[in-house]
C-alpha positions as a Markdown table, in Angstrom:
| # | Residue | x | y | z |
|---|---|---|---|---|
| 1 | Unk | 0.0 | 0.0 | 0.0 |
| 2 | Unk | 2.6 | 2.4 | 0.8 |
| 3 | Unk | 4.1 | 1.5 | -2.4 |
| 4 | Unk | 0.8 | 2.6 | -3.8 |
| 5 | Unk | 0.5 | 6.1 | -2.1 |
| 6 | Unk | 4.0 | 7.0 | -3.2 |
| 7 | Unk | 3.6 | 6.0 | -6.8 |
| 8 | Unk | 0.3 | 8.1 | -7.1 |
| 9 | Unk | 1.7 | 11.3 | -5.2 |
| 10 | Unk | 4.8 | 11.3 | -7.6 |
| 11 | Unk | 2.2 | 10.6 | -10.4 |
| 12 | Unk | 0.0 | 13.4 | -9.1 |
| 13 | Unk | 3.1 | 16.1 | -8.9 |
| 14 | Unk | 4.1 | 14.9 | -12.3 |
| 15 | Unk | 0.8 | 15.7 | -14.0 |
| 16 | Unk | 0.9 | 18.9 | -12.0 |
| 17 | Unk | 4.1 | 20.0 | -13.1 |
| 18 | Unk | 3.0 | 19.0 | -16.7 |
| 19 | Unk | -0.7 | 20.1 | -16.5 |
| 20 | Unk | -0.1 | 21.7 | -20.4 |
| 21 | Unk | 1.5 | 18.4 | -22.4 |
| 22 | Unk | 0.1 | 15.5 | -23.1 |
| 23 | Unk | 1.1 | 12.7 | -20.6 |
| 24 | Unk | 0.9 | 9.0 | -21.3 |
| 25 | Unk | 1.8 | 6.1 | -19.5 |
| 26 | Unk | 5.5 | 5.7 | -20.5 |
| 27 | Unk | 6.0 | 9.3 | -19.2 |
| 28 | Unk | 4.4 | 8.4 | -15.6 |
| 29 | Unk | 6.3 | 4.9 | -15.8 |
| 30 | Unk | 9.6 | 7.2 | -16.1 |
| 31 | Unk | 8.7 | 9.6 | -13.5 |
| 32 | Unk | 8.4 | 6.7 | -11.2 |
| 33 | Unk | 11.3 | 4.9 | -12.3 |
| 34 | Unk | 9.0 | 2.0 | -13.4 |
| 35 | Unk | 8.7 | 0.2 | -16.7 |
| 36 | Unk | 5.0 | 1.1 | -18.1 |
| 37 | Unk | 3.9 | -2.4 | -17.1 |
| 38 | Unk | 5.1 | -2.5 | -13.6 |
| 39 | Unk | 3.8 | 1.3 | -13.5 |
| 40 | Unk | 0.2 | 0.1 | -14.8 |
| 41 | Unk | 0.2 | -3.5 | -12.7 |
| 42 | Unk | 0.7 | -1.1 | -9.6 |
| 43 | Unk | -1.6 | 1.3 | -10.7 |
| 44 | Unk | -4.3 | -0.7 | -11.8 |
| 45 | Unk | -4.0 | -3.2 | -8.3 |
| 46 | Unk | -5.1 | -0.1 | -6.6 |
| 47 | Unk | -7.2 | 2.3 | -8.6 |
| 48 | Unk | -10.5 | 2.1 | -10.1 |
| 49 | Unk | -9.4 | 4.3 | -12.8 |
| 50 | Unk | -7.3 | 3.8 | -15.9 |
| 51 | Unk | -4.1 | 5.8 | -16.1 |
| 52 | Unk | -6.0 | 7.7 | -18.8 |
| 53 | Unk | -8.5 | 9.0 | -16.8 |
| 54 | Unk | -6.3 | 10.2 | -13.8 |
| 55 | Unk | -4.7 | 11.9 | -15.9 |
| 56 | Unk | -8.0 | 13.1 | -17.6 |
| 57 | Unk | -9.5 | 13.9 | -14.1 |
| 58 | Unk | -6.5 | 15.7 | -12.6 |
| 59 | Unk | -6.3 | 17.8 | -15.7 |
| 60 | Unk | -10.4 | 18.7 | -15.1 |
| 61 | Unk | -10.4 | 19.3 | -11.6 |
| 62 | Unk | -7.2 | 22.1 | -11.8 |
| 63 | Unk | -8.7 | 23.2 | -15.0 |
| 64 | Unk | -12.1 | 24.0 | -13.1 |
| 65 | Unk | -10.5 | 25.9 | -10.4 |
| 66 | Unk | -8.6 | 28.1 | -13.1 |
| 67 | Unk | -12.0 | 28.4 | -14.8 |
| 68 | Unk | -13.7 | 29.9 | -11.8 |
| 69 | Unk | -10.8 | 32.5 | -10.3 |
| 70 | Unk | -9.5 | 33.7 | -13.6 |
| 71 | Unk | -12.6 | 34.9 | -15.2 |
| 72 | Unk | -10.2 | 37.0 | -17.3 |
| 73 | Unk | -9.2 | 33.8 | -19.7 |
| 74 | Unk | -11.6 | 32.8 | -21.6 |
| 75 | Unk | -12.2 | 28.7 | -21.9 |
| 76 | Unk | -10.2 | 28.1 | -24.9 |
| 77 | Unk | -7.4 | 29.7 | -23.2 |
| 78 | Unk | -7.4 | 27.9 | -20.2 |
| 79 | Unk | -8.2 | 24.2 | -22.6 |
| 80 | Unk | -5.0 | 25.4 | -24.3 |
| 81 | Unk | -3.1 | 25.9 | -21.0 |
| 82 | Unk | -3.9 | 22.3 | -19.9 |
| 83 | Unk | -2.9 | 20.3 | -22.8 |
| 84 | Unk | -5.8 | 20.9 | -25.2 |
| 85 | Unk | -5.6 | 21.0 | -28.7 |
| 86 | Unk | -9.5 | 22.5 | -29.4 |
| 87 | Unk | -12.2 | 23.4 | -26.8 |
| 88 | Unk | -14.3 | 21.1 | -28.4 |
| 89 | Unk | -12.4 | 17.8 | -26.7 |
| 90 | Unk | -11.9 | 20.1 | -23.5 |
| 91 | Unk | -16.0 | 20.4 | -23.3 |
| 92 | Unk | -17.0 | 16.7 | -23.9 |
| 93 | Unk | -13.3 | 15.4 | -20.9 |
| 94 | Unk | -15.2 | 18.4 | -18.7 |
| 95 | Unk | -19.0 | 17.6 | -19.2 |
| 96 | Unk | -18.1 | 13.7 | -18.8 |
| 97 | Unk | -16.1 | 14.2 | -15.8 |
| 98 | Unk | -18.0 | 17.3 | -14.3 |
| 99 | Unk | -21.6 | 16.9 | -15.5 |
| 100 | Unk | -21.2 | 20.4 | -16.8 |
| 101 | Unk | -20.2 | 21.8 | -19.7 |
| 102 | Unk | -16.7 | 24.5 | -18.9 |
| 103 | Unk | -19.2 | 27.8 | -19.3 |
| 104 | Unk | -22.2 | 26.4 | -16.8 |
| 105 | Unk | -19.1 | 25.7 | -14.2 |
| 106 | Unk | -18.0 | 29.4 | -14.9 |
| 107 | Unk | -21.4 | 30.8 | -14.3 |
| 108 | Unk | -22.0 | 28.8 | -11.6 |
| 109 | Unk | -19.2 | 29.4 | -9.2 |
| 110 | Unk | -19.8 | 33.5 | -10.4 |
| 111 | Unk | -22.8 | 32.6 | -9.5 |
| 112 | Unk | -22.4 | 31.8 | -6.4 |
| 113 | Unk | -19.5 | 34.7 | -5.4 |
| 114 | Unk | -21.8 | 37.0 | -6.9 |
């Protein structure tokens, strides 16, 4: 287990520290010191998500905290500053992992600072 936590903090501060590139599996495996299939044997033992959609999540989440305080970017922007190529794939990884498209979440924490 403790193997487990360390492997998915290093992961975690690798994606943040890469939040802008596209990060696959080989590029995790690396940053761990790991081959790819030790990396996703580990990974997979413990999590219920792929190493996709960590990545995919983690990339959301900080994206959506960007989204509400700097109201000054607009989406495309900030879907560029996180590894997107068009805002078209940034609003269907947001709406799948959010429920909401990147505009509602805007409106709806302005909403509520408002």
């Amino acid at each position: 287990m403790d193997e487990y936590i360390r492997l998915m903090n290093k992961s975690e501060d690798y994606i943040e520290k890469n939040l802008s590139e596209k990060i696959s599996l080989d590029d995790l495996a690396n940053n761990a010191n790991m081959s790819k299939y030790h990396f996703h044997r580990i990974f997979s033992k413990y999590s219920s998500e792929t190493v996709k959609q960590f990545v995919t999540r983690i990339k959301i989440e900080r994206s959506g905290i960007f989204l509400a305080v700097r109201t000054d970017l607009s989406i495309t922007d900030i879907a560029f500053r996180y590894g997107y190529n068009d805002l078209s794939t940034y609003n269907k990884a947001f709406k799948r992992h959010l429920g909401m498209s990147p505009l509602e979440f805007r409106k709806a924490r302005n909403d509520k600072n408002s």
